[in-house]
DOMI-16520 format. One record per residue (C-alpha): residue number from 1; residue in one letter; x, y, z. Coordinates in steps of 0.25 Angstrom, whole numbers, always signed. Layout:
<rec NUM, 'A', <X, Y, Z>> ...
END
This chain:
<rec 1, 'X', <-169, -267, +101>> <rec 2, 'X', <-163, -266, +87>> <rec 3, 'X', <-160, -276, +79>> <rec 4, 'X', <-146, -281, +75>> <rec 5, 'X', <-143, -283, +62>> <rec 6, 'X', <-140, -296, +58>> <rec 7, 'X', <-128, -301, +48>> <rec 8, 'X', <-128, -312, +42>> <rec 9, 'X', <-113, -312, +36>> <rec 10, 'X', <-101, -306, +41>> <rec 11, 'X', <-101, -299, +25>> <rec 12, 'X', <-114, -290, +31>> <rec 13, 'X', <-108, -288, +43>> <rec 14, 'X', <-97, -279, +38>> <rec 15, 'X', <-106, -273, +28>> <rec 16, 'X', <-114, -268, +38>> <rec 17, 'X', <-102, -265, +46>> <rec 18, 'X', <-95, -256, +34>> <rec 19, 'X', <-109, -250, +33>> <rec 20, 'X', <-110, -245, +48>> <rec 21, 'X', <-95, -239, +47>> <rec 22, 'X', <-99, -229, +33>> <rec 23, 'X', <-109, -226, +41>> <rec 24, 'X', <-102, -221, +52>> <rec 25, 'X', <-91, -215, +44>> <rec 26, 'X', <-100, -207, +36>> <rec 27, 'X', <-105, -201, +49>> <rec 28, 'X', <-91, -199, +54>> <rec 29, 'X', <-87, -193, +40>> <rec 30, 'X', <-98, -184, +41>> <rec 31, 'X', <-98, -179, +54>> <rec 32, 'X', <-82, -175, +49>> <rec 33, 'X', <-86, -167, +38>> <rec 34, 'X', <-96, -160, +47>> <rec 35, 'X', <-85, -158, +59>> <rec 36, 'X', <-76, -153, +47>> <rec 37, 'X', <-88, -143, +41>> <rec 38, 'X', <-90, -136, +55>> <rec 39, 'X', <-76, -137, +59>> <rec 40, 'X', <-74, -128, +45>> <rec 41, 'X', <-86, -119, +48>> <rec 42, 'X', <-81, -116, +62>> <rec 43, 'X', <-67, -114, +60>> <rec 44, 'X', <-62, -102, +67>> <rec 45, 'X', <-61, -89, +59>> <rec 46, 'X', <-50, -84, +51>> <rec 47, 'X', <-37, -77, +59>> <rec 48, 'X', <-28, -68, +53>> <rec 49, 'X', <-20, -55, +58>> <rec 50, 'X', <-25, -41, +55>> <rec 51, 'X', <-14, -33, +49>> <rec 52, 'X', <-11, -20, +44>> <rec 53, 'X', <-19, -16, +31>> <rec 54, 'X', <-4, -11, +25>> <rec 55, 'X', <+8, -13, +28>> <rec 56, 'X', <+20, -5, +21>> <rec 57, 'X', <+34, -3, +23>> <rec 58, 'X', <+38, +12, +20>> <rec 59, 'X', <+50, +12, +12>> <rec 60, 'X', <+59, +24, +8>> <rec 61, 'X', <+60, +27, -8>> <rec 62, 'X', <+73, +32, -6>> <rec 63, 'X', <+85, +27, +1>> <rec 64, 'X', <+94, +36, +10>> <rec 65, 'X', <+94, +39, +26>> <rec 66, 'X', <+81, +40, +34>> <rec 67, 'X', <+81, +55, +40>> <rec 68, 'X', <+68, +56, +45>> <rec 69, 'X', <+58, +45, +53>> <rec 70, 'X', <+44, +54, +55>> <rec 71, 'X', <+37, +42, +63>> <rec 72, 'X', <+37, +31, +71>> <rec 73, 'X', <+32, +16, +74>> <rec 74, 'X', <+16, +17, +75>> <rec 75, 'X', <+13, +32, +70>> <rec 76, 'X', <+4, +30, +61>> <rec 77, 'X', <+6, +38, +48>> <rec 78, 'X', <-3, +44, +35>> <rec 79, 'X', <+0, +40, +21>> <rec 80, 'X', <+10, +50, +17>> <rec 81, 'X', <+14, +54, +30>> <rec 82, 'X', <+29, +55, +30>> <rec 83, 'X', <+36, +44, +38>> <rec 84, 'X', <+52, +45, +36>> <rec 85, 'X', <+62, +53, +26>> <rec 86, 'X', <+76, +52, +21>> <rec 87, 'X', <+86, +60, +21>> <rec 88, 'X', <+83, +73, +11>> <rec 89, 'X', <+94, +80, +13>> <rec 90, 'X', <+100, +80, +0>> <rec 91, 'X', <+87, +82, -7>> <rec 92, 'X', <+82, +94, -1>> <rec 93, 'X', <+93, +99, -5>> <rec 94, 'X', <+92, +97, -19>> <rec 95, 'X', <+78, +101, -19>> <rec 96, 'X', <+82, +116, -11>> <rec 97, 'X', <+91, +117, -24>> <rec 98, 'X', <+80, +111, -33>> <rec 99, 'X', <+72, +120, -28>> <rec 100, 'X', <+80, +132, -30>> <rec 101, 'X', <+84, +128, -45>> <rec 102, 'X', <+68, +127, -49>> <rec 103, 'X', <+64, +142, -42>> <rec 104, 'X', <+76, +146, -49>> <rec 105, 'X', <+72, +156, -62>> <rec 106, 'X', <+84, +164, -65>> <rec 107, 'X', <+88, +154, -76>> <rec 108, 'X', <+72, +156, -83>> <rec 109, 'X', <+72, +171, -79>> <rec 110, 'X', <+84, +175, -86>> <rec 111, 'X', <+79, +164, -98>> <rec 112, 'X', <+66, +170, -101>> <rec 113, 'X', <+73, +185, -99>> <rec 114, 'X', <+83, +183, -109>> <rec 115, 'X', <+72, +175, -120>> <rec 116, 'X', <+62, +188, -117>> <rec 117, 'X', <+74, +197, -123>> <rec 118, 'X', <+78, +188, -133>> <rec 119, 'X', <+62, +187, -136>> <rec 120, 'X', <+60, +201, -136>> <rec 121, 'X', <+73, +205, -145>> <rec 122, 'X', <+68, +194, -154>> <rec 123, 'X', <+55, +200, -155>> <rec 124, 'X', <+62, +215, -158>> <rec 125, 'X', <+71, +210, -168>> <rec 126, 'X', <+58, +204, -176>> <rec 127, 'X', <+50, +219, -176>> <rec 128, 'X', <+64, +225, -182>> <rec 129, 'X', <+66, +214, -191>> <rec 130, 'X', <+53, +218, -198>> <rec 131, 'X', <+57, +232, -199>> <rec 132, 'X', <+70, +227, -206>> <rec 133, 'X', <+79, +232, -191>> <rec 134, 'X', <+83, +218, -189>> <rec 135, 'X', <+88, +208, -198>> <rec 136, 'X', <+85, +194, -199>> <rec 137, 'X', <+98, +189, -192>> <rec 138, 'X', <+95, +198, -180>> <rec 139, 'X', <+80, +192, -177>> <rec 140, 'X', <+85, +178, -180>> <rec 141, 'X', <+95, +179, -169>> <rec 142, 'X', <+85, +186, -160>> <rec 143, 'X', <+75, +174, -162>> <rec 144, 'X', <+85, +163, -160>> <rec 145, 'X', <+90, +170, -146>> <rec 146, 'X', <+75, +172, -143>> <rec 147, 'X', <+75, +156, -145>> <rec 148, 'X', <+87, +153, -136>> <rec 149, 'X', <+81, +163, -125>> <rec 150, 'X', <+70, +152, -125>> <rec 151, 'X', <+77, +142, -125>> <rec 152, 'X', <+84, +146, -113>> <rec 153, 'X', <+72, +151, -105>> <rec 154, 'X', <+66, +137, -110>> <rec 155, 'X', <+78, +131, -104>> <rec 156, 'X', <+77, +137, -90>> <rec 157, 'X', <+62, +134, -89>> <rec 158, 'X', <+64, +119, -91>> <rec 159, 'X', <+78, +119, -81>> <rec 160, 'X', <+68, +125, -69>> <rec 161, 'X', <+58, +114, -73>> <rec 162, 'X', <+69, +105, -72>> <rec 163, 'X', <+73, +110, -57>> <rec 164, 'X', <+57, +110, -55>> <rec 165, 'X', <+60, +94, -57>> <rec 166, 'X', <+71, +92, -49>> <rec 167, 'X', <+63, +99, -38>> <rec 168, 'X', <+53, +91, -38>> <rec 169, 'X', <+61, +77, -40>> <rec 170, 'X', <+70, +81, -26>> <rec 171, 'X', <+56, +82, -21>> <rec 172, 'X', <+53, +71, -27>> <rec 173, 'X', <+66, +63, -19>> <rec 174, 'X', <+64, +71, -7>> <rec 175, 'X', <+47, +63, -5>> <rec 176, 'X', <+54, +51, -6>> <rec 177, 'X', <+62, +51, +4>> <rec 178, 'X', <+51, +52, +12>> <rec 179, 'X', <+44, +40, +17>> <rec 180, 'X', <+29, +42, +17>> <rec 181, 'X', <+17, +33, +22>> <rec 182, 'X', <+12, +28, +12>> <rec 183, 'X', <-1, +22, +21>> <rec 184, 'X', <-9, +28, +33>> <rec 185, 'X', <-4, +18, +44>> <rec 186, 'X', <+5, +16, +56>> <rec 187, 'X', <+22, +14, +56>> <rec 188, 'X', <+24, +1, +60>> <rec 189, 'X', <+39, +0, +59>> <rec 190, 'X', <+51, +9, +55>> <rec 191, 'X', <+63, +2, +50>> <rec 192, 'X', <+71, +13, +47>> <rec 193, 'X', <+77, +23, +56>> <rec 194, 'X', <+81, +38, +54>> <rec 195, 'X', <+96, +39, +50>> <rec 196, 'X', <+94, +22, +42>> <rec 197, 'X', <+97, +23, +27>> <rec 198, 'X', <+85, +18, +18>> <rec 199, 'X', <+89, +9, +6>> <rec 200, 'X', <+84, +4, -5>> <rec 201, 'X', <+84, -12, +1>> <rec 202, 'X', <+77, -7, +13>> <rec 203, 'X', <+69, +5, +11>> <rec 204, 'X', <+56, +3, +20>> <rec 205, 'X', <+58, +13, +32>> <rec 206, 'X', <+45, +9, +40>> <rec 207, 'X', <+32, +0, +39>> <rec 208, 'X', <+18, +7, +41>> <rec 209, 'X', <+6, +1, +43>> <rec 210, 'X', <-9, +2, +39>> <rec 211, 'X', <-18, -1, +50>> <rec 212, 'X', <-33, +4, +44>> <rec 213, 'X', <-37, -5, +39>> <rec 214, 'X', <-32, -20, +45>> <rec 215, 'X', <-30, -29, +38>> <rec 216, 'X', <-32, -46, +41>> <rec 217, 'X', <-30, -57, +30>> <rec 218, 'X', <-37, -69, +31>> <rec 219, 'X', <-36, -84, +26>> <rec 220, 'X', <-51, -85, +24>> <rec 221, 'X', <-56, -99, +19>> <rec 222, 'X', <-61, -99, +4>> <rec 223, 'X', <-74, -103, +8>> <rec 224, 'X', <-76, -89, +15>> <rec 225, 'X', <-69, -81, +6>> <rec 226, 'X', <-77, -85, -4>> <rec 227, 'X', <-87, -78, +4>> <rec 228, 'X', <-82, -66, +8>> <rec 229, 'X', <-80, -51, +1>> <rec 230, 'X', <-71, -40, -1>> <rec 231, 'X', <-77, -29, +9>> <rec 232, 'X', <-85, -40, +17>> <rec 233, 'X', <-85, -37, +31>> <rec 234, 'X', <-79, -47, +41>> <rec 235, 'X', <-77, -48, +55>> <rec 236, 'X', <-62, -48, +60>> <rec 237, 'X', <-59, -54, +74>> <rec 238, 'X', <-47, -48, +81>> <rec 239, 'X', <-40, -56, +90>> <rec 240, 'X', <-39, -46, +100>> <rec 241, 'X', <-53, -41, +100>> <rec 242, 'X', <-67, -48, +103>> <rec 243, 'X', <-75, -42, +93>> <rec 244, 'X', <-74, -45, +78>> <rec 245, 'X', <-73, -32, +70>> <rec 246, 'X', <-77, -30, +56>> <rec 247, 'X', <-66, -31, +44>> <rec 248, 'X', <-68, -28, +27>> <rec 249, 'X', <-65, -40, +18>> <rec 250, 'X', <-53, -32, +10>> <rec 251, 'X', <-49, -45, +1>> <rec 252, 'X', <-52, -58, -3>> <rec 253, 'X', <-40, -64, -12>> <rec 254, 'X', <-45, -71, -24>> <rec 255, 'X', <-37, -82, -22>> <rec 256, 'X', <-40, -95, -13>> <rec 257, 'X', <-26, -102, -6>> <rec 258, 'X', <-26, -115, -12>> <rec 259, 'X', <-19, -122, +2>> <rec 260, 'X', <-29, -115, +12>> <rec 261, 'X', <-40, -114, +3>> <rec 262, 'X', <-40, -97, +12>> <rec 263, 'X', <-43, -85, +4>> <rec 264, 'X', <-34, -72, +10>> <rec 265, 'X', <-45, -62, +15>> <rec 266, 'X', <-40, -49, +20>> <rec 267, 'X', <-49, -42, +29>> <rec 268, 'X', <-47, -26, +33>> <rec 269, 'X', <-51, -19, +47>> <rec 270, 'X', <-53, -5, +49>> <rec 271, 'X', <-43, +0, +60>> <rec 272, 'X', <-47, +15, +61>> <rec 273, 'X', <-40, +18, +76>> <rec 274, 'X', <-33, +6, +75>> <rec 275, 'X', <-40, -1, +82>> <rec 276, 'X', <-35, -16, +79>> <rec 277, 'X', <-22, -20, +77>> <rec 278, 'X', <-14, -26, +67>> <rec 279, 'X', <-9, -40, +70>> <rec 280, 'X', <-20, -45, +76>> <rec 281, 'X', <-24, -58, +73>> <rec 282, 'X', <-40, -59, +70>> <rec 283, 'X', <-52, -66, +64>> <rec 284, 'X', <-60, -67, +54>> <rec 285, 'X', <-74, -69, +56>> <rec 286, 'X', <-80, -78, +48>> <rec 287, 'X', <-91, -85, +53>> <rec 288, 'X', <-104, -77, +56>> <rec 289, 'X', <-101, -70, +70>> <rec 290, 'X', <-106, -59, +76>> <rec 291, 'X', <-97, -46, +79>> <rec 292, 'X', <-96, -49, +93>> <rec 293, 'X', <-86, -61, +94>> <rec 294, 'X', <-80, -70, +106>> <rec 295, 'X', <-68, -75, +104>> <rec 296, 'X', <-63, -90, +109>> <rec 297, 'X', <-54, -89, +122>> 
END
């Protein structure tokens, strides 16, 4: 049997009691702080949605009526593919009489015709002057119609480079009223129909969407961002599949959220075939698992 202890004073008694209970709450604090530290490395992995990698909102640089919609809710479109135009009635035609002003050359023709007779009298009247058959008077008045015939000729050659511009400035007007991808992607949602006027308050015309690459921003612990790098390859778990698939760290902000103490990661998927779809709500991975993962009913 072990022995009791003995006390001799109530004083010892309590002492030993007070000793036997730090004790024991050391143990209990202890086994806390490791329930807390396992909790912590077990914690489930970080959800997010998956979204599209751009998202833009195609606006008209003009204002006027929409004359022409060339797709549809879900084609998917090029960059620079034309997707919708406004009315260009009025345009085309100032560019037909643009166009006819600037191949216009009867003006130039008949300029540098009259400065090559002027030119050529000019040049007549100095050979006879030198022989003393034409007075001073007569070639100083051919010279200064010699300069007015270049002036003239000068004069048209800028008026056609002028109608040259104004050609090219309708044409100019005419590319902006057409509305253009700016992204290769899908269209997502057209707010404007043919026959609505487009203003300047409200000048997006459709949304389109770019779906390679995925994209899916996380609220990563510092601790693990810390640990991660731009172009590091993670494993992505999609809500709606069983096997994880691999993604490309694209950022890793530099700053840390001082309420959460989370760093914004954002991870990219590539989607050739469109193969996953954007909304999903996913996982990332970070604890050492294989490729192959089971998830919890």
């Amino acid at each position: 049997m072990t022995a009791q202890p003995s006390y001799t004073s109530i004083s010892q008694f309590s002492k030993a009691v007070r000793e036997l209970f730090r004790g024991r709450l050391s143990v209990l604090l202890a086994a806390i702080m490791l329930s807390t530290t396992t909790t912590t490395a077990l914690a489930e992995d970080i959800e997010a949605f998956i979204e599209p990698y751009r998202t833009i909102d195609v606006a008209a640089a003009e204002t006027g009526v929409l004359a022409e919609l060339y797709v549809k809710e879900g084609d998917h479109v090029e960059k620079g593919q034309i997707l919708a135009s406004l009315d260009q009635a009025v345009l085309r035609a100032s560019l037909e009489i643009t166009r006819e002003a600037k191949d216009a050359r009867g003006q130039l023709n008949s300029a540098l015709a009259d400065l090559r007779l002027r030119a050529d009298r000019f040049d007549k009247l100095l050979q006879l002057r030198q022989s003393d058959h034409a007075s001073q008077e007569e070639v100083e008045r051919a010279a200064t119609e010699k300069e007015i015939a270049e002036g003239r000729a000068l004069t048209a050659r800028e008026t056609l480079k002028i109608k040259n511009l104004e050609f090219e400035r309708i044409k100019a007007q005419l590319e902006r009223r057409l509305i253009r991808s700016p992204i290769d992607g899908v269209i997502t949602h057209i707010i404007r129909d043919i026959g609505e006027f487009v203003a300047h308050t409200s000048p997006v015309v459709l949304t389109v969407v770019q779906l390679d690459p995925l994209m899916a921003t996380f609220s990563v612990p510092s601790g693990i961002a810390l640990r991660m790098l731009q172009g590091q390859s993670v494993q992505i778990l999609l809500s709606t599949k069983r096997t994880a698939i691999r993604g490309n760290v694209d950022f890793i902000s530099p700053v840390t959220d001082p309420q959460s103490g989370n760093v914004r990661v954002r991870v990219l998927l590539r989607n050739s075939g469109r193969k996953y779809r954007s909304g999903e709500k996913c996982s990332l991975l970070i604890s050492k698992t294989p490729t192959k993962v089971t998830r919890k009913p």
